[in-house]
N, C-alpha and C positions, 0 to 999 in steps of 0.2 A: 475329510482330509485327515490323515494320521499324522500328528508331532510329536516327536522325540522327547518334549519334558512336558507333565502335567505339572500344572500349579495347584498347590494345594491350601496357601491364603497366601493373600497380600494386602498392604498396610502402607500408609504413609504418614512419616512421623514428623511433624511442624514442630520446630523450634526447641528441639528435645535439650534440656540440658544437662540431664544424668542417663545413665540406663540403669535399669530399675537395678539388673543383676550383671556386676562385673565381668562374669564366667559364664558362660552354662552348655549344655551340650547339644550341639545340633544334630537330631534325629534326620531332617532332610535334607536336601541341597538347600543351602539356605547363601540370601545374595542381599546387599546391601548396593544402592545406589544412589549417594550422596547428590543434594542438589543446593546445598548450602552448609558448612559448617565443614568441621573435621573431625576424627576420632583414633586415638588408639588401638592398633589389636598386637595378639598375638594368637598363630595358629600352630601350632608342632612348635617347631625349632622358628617358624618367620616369624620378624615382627615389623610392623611398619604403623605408616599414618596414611588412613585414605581421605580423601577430599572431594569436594566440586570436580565431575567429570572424570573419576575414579570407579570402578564397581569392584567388591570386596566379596566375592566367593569363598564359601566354606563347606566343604564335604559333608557329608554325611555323618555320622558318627564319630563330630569331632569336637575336640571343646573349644571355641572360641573365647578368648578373654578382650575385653574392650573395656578403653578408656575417651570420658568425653575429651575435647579438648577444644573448641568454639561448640557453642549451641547448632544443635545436628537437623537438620532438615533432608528426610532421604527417603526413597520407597525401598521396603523389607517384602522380602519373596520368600517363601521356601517353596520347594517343587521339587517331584518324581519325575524319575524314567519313566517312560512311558510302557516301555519294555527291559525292563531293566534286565542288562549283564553283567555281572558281577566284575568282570576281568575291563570291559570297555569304561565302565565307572572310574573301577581302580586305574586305570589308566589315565584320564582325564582329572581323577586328583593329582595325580604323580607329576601330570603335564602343569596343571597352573601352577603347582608347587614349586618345580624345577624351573619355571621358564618363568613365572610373574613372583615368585610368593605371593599367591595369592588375590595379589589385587594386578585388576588390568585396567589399560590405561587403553580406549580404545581411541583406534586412529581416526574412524570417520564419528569426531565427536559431534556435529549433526545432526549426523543420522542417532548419535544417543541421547543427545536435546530431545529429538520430534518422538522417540521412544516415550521416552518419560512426561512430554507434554500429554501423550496421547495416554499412558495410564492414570494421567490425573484424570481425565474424562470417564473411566471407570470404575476412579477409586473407592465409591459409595456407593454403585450400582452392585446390583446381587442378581437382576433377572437372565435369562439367559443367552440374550443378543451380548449383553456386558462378557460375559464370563466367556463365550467365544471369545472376542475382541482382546480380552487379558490374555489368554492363552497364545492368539496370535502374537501379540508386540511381546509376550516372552519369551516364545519360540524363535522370535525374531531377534531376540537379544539376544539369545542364547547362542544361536547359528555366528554372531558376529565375534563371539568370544570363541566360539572355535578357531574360526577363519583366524581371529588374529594366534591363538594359538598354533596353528599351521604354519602359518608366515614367520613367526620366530623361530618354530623348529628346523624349517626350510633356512632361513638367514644362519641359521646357528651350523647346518648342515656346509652351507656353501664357505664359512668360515672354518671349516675343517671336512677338506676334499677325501684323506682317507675313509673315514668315517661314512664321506657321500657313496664312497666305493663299496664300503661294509654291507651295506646296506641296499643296494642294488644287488650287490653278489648275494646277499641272503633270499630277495625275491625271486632268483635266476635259480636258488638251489632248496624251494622247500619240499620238493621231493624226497629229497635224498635224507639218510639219514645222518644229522647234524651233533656234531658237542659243541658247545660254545668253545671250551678250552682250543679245539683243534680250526675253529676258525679266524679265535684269537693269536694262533701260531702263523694261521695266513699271512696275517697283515704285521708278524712281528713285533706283538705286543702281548703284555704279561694277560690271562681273563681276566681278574678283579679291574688292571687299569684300563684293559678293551670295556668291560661294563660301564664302565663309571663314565669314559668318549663317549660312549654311544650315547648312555642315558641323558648326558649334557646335551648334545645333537637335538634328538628326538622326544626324549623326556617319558622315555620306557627303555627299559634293558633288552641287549638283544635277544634274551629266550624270551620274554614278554612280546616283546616285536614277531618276532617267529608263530612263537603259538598265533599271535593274533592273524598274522596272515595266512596260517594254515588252514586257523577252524572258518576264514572271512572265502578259502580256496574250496575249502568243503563245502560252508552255504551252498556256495554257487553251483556246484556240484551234484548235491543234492536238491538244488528247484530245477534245473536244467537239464537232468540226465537219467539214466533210469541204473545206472552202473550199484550192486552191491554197497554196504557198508565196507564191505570190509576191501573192493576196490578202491573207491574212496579214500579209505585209510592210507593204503599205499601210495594213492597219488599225492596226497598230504604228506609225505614222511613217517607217517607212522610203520609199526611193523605190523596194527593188529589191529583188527574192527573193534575190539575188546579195549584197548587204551584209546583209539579216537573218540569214543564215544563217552569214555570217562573225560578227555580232558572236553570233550562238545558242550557237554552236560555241563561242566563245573564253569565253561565260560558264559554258555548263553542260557544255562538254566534251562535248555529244553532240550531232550534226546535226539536224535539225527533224525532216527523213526519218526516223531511226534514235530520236528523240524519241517521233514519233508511233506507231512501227508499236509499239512498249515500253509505248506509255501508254494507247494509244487504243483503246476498245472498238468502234470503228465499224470497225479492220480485220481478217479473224480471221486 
């Protein structure tokens, strides 16, 4: 079975009452989930206090600063994409950014009790039935911080209909060739403050939105069809096999070519 984040350690921390380093920089996805106590952070510009039934996400190459504040009891993660995309990453920081700072409070707190019951059962195990078993209940976490990520972007959409509009109209036109300015003029609004609506909504800008659903229309495209790159291209909006395949590259880190022949059952 393939999942979307490798774990690459995890820890649980009983009754912590300092952390060793105030600051430091998180090289991976790295997630904290409190099961007793509370702590100070700050990540970019957010700051807050996570706690009991809290999970504290922090991106990749970012500094985290934390302060104790009750004795901390919590399981520490950090974990890889499994395929990592540079642009779907970037995206999904931008989303808990704009939509949590950071920390999510997830709704089916149950379902993240019997999470965290079940990586106690693993937490000193190293052989390899364990280490599946980690991987599963983190994938599993991880799936539930999207969802809830979804549903806010969704709530946040249905609370500004224009916006719900923008946004179907962009899926209805990624053929064509698009400027943000000229579809900020659509809907009669200035681009900078069309950007800034949208990214509230969705928690990506709508040229981040766009490419993402262009290079997500090419995927498809390219496992399913036998049509040129530089077809392709045009059905995507682009004007040229030569720019689709630079911006392919730069989101999914794999060429359309080297995309296709991996995904596609049409070549043997």
């Amino acid at each position: 079975m393939d999942y979307p984040i490798v774990v690459k350690d995890q820890q649980y921390m009983k009754d912590k009452r300092a952390f060793l380093l105030r600051s430091s920089t998180c090289l991976n996805w790295t997630l904290f989930a409190p099961e007793a106590g509370r702590f100070q952070f700050r990540i970019n510009s957010c700051t807050g206090e996570a706690g009991t039934g809290d999970l504290l996400v922090c991106p990749p190459h970012t500094v985290l600063h934390r302060e104790m504040v009750d004795p901390l009891s919590s399981h520490y993660v950090k974990f890889d994409y499994a395929r990592s995309s540079f642009q779907h990453e970037s995206d999904m920081a931008e989303q808990l950014r704009d939509l949590f700072a950071y920390k999510i409070t997830l709704t089916d707190q149950e379902r993240l009790r019997s999470t965290l019951r079940s990586l106690h059962d693993v937490d000193h195990l190293h052989d390899l039935d364990s280490a599946l078993w980690r991987t599963h209940l983190m994938n599993d976490l991880w799936l539930s911080i999207k969802q809830e990520a979804a549903g806010a972007a969704h709530s946040r959409s249905i609370g500004d209909p224009l916006m719900a509009e923008a946004q179907q109209w962009l899926q209805s036109h990624l053929h064509e060739e698009l400027f943000i300015r000229d579809v900020a003029a659509r809907f009669h609004l200035h681009p900078v403050h069309f950007a800034r609506r949208f990214n509230r909504c969705f928690g990506v800008t709508p040229s981040q939105y766009l490419t993402g659903c262009r290079i997500e229309n090419g995927q498809k495209l390219l496992r399913q069809t036998d049509y040129t790159i530089e077809h392709i291209a045009q059905l995507c909006g682009y004007d040229n096999g030569f720019y689709f395949s630079r911006m392919f590259t730069k989101t999914t880190r794999m060429s359309p070519s080297q995309y296709r022949k991996t995904h596609s059952p049409l070549i043997p």
